[in-house]
FIGU-899563 format. One record per atom (N, C-alpha, C, O, CB): x, y, z; atom name. Coordinates in pm, whole numbers, padded with zeros to 5 digits, always signed. Each point is the difference from the previous one (the first is absolute). Glycine has a CB too. Example, Ala and Ser with C-alpha at 12.3 -4.5 7.8 and 13.67 -1.06 7.14 Angstrom:
2
R     xx     yy     zz atome
R +01319 -00569 +00780     N
R -00089 +00119 +00000    CA
R +00090 +00120 +00000     C
R +00104 -00002 +00066     O
R -00293 -00115 +00059    CB
R +00154 +00222 -00197     N
R +00082 +00119 +00006    CA
R -00077 +00109 +00073     C
R +00051 +00111 +00017     O
R +00067 -00174 -00232    CB
This chain:
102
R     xx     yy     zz atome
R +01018 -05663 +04727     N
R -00061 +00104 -00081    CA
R -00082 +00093 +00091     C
R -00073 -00051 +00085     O
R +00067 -00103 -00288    CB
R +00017 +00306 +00188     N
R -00037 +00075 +00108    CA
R -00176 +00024 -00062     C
R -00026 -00017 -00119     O
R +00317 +00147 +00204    CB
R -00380 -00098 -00001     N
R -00111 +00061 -00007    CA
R -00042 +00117 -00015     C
R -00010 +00086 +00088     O
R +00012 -00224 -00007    CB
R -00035 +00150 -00220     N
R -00070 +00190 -00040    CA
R -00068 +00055 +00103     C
R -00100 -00055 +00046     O
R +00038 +00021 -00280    CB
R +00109 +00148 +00280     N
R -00108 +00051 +00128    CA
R -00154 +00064 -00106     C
R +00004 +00063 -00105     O
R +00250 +00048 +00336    CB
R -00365 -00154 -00160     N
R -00115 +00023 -00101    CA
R +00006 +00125 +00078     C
R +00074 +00016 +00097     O
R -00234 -00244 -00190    CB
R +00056 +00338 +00033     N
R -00001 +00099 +00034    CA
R -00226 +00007 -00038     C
R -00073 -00064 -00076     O
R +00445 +00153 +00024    CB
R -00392 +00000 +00132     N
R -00160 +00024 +00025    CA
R -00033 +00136 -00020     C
R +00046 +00084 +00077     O
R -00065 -00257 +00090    CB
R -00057 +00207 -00266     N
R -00080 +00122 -00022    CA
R -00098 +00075 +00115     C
R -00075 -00072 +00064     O
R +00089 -00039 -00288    CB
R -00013 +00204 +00240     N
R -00106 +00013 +00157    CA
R -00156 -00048 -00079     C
R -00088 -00031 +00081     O
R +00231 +00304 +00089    CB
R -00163 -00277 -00245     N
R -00186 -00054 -00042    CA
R +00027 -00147 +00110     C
R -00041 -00025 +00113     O
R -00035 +00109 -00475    CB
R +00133 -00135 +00301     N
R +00051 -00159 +00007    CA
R -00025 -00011 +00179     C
R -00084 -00069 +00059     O
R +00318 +00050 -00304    CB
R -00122 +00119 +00308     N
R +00005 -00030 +00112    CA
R -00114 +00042 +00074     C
R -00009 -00046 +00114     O
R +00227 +00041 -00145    CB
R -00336 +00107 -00023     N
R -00097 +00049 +00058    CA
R -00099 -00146 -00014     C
R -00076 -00049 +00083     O
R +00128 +00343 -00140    CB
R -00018 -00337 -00073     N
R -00139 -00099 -00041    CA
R +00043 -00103 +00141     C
R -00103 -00031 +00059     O
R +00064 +00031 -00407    CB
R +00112 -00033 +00385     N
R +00087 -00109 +00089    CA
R -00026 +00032 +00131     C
R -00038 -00093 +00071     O
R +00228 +00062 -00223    CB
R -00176 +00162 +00211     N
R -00065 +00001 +00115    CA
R -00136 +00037 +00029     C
R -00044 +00005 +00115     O
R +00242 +00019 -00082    CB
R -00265 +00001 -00136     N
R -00166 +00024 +00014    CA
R -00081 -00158 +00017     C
R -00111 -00021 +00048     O
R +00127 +00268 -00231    CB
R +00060 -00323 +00139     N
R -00049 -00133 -00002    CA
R +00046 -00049 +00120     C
R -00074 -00088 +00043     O
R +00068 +00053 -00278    CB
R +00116 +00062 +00317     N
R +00012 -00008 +00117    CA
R -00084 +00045 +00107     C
R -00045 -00074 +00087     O
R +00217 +00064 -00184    CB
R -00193 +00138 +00090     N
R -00117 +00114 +00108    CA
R -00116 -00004 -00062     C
R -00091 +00055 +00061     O
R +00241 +00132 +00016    CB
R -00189 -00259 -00227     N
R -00169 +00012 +00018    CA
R -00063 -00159 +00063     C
R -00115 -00043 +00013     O
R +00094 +00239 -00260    CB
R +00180 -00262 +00281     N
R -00091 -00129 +00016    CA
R +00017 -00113 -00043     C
R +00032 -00103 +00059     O
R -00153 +00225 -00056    CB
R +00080 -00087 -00201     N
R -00040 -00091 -00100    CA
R +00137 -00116 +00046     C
R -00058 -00107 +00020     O
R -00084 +00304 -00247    CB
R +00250 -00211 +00244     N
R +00098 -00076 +00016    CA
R +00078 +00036 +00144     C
R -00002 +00115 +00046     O
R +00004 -00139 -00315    CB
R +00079 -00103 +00344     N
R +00059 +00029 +00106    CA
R +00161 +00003 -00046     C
R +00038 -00041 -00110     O
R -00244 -00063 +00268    CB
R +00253 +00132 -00103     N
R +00153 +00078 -00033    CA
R +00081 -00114 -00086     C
R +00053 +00007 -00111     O
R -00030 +00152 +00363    CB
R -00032 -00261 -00165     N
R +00036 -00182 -00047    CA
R -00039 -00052 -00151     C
R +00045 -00096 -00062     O
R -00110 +00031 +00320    CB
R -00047 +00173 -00300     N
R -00052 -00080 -00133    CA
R +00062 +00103 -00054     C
R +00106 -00044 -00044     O
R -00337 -00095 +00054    CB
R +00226 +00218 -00025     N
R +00072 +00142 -00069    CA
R +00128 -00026 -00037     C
R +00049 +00039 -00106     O
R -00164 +00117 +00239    CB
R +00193 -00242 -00019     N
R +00140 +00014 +00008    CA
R +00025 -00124 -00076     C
R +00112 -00014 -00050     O
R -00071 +00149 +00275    CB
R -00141 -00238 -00243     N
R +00014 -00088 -00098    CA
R -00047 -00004 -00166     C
R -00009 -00100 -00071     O
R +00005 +00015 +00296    CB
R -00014 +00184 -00250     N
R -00119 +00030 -00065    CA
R +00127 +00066 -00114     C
R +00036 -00056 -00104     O
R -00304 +00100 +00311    CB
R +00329 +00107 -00145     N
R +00118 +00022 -00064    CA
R +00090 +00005 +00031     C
R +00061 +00107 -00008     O
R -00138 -00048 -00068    CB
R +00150 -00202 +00145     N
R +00125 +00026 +00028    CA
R +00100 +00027 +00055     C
R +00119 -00020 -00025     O
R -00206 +00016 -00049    CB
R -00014 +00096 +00221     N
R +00057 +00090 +00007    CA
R +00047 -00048 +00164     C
R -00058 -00102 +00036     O
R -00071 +00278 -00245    CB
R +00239 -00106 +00327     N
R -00008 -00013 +00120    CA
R -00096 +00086 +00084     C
R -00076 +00085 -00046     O
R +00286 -00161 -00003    CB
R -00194 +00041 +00176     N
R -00102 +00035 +00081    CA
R +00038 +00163 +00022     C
R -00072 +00100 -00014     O
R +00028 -00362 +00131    CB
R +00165 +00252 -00082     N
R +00029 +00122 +00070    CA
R -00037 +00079 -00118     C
R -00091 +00078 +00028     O
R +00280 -00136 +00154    CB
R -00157 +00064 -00282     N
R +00019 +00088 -00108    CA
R -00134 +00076 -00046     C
R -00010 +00111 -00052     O
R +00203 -00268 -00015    CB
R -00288 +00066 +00099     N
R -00153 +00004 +00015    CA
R -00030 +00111 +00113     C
R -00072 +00100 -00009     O
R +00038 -00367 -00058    CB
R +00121 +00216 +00191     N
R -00044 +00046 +00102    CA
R +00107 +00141 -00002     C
R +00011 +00066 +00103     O
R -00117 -00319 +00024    CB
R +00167 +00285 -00229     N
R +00025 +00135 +00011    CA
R -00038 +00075 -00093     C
R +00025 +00120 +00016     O
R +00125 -00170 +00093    CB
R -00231 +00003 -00252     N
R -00054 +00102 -00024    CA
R -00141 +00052 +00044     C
R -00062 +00106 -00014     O
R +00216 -00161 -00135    CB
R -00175 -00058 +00203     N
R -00176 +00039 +00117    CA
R +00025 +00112 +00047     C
R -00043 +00106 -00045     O
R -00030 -00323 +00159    CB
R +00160 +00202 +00002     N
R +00017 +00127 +00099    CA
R +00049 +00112 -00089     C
R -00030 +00113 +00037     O
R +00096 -00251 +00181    CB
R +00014 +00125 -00345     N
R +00017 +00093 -00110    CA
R -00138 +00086 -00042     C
R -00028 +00118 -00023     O
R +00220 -00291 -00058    CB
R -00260 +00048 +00085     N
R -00134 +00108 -00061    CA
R -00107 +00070 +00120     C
R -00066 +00104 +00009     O
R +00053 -00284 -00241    CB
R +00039 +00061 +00316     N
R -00061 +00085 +00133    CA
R +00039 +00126 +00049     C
R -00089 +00084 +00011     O
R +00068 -00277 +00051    CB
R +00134 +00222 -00030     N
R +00111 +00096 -00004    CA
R -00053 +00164 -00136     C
R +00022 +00117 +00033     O
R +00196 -00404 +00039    CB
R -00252 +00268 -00144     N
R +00015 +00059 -00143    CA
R -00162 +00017 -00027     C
R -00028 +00085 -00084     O
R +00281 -00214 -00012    CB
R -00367 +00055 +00158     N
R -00142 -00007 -00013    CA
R -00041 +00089 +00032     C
R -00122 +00005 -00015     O
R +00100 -00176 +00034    CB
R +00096 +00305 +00047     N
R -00093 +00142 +00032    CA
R +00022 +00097 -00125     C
R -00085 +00059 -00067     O
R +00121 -00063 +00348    CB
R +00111 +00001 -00294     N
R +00007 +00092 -00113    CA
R -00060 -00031 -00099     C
R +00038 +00065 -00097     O
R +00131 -00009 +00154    CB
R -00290 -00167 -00091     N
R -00086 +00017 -00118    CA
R -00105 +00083 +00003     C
R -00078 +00014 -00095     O
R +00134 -00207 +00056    CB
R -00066 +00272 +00185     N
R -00101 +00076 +00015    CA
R +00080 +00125 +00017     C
R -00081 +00085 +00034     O
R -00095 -00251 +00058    CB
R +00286 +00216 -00099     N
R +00034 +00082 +00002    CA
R +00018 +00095 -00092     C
R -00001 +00123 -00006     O
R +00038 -00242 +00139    CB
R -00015 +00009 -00218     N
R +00039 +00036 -00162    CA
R -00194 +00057 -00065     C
R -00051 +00106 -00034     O
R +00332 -00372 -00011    CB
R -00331 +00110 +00059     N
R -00141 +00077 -00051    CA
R -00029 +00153 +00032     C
R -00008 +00078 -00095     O
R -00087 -00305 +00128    CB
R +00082 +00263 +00070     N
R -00030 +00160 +00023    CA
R +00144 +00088 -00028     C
R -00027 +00120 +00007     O
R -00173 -00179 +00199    CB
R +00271 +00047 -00221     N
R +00111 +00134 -00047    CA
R +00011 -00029 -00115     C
R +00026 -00104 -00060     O
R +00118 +00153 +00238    CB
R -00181 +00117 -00224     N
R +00017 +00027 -00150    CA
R +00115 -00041 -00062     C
R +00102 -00007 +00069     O
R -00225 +00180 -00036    CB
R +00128 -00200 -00149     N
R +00123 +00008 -00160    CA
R +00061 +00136 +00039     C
R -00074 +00098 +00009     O
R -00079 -00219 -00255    CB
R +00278 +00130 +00267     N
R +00004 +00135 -00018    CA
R +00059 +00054 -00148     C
R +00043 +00115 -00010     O
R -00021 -00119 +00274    CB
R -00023 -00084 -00373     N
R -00019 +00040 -00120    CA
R -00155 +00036 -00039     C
R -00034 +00106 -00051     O
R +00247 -00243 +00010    CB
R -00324 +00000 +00084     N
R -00112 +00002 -00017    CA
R -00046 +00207 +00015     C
R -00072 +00068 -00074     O
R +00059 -00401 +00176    CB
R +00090 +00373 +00023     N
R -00056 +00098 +00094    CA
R +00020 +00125 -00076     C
R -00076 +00096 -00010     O
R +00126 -00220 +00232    CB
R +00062 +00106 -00270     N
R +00088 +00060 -00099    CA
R -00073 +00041 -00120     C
R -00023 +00121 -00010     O
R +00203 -00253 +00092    CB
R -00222 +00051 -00181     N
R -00110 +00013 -00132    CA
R -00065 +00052 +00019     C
R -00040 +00078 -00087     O
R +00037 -00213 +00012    CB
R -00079 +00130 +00247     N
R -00135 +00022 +00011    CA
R +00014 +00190 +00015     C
R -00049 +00091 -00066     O
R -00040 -00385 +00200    CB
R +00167 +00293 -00032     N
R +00044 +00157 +00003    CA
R +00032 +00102 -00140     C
R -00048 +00108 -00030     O
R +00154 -00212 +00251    CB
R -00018 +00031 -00279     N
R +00019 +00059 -00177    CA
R -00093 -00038 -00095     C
R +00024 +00027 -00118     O
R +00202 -00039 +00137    CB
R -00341 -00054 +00014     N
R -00095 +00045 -00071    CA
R -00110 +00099 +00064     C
R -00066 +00075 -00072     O
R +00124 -00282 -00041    CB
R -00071 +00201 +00228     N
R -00087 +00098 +00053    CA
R +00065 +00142 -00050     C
R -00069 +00082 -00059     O
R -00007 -00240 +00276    CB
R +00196 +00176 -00193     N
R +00016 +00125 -00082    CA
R +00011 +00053 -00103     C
R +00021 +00117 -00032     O
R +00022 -00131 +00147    CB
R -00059 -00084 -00175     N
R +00004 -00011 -00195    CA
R -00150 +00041 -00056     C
R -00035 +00042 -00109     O
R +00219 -00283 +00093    CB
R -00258 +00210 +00138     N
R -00143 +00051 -00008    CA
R -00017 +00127 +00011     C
R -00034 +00083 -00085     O
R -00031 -00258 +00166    CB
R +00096 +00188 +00050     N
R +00036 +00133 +00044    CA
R +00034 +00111 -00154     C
R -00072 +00069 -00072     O
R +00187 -00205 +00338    CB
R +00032 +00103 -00260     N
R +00011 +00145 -00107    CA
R -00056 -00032 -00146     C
R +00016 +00072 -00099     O
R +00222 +00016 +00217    CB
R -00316 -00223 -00116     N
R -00094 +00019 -00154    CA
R -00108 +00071 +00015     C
R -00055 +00079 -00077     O
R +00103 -00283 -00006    CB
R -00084 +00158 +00225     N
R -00110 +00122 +00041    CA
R +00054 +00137 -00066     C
R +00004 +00054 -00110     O
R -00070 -00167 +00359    CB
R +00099 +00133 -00134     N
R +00075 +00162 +00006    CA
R -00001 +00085 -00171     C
R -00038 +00110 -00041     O
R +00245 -00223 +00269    CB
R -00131 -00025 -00298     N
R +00056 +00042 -00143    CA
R -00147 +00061 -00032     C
R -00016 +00121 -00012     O
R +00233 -00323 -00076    CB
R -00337 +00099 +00073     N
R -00110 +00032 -00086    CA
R -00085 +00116 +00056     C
R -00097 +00040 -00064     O
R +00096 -00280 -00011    CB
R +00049 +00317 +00238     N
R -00040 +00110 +00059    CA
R +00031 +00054 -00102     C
R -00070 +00013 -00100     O
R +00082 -00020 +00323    CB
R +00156 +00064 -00197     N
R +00095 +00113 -00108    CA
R -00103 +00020 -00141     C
R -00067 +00098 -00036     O
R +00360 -00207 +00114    CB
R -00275 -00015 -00135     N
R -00033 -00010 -00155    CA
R -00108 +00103 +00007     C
R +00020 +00112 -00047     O
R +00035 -00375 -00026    CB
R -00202 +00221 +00145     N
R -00124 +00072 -00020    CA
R -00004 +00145 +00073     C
R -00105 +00063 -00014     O
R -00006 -00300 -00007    CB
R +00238 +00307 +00112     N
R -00002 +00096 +00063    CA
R +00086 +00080 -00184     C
R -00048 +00096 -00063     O
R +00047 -00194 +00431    CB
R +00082 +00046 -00393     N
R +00105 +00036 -00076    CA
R -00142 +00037 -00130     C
R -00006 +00117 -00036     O
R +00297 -00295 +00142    CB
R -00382 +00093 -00160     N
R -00116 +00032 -00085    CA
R -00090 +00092 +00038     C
R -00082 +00048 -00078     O
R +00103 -00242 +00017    CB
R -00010 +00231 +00208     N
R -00093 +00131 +00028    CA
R +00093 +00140 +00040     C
R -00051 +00112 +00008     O
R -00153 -00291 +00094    CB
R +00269 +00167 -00092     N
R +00111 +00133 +00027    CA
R +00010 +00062 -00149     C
R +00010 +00121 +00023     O
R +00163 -00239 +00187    CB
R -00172 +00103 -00333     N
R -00010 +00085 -00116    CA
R -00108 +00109 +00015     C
R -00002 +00122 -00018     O
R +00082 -00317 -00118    CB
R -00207 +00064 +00193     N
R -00149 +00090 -00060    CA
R -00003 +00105 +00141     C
R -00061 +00107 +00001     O
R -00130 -00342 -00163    CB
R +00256 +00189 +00257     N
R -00033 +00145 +00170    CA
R +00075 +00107 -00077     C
R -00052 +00112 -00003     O
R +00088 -00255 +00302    CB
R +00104 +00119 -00373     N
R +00082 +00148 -00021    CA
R -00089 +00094 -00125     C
R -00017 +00122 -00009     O
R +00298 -00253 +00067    CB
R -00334 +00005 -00154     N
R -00130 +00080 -00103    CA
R -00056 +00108 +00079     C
R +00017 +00121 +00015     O
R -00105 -00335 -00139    CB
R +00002 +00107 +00176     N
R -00142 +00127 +00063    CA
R +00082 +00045 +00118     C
R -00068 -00035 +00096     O
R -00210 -00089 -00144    CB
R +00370 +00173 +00086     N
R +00068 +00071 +00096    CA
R +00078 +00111 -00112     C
R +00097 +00054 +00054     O
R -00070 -00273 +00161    CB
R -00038 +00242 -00289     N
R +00050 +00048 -00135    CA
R -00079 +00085 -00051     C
R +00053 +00081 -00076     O
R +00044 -00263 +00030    CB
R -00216 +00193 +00064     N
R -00075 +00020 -00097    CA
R -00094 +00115 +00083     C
R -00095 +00054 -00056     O
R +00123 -00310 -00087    CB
């Protein structure tokens, strides 16, 4: 009878090697712990070692949807501004042609 290949979520595999690199357990208890082989351990380590900068890379570069909203609402301001200029220029232009009239 053949063996289901299990398959691992990255949480799973993060929780698995943090317990490796903070210490709390040595690779041997880990690997008994779930199951698991050494190497397999020992490749998603260097997986995350490998992959441990771009968490800082990501923190500082913008969404560029995020970037996106932020721009289309700044201008949504913009011409509401603008609009409520018009409106109150548009309420004084009757009374200049009056007394320019008169």
């Amino acid at each position: 009878m053949a063996k289901t290949r299990r398959t691992f979520n990255a949480e799973f595999k993060a929780k698995v090697v943090l317990e490796i690199i903070s210490g709390s357990k040595n690779m041997a208890e880990v690997c008994r712990e779930y199951s698991l082989k050494a190497d397999l351990l020992s490749h998603w380590k260097s997986q995350f070692l490998d992959n441990a900068s771009k968490v800082f890379e990501n923190a500082s570069a913008v969404d560029p949807q995020q970037a996106r909203i932020a721009e289309l609402e700044r201008l949504a301001g913009k011409q509401s501004l603008e609009l409520e200029i018009l409106k109150k220029a548009l309420t004084l232009l009757p009374q200049a042609r009056k007394k320019g009239e008169s």
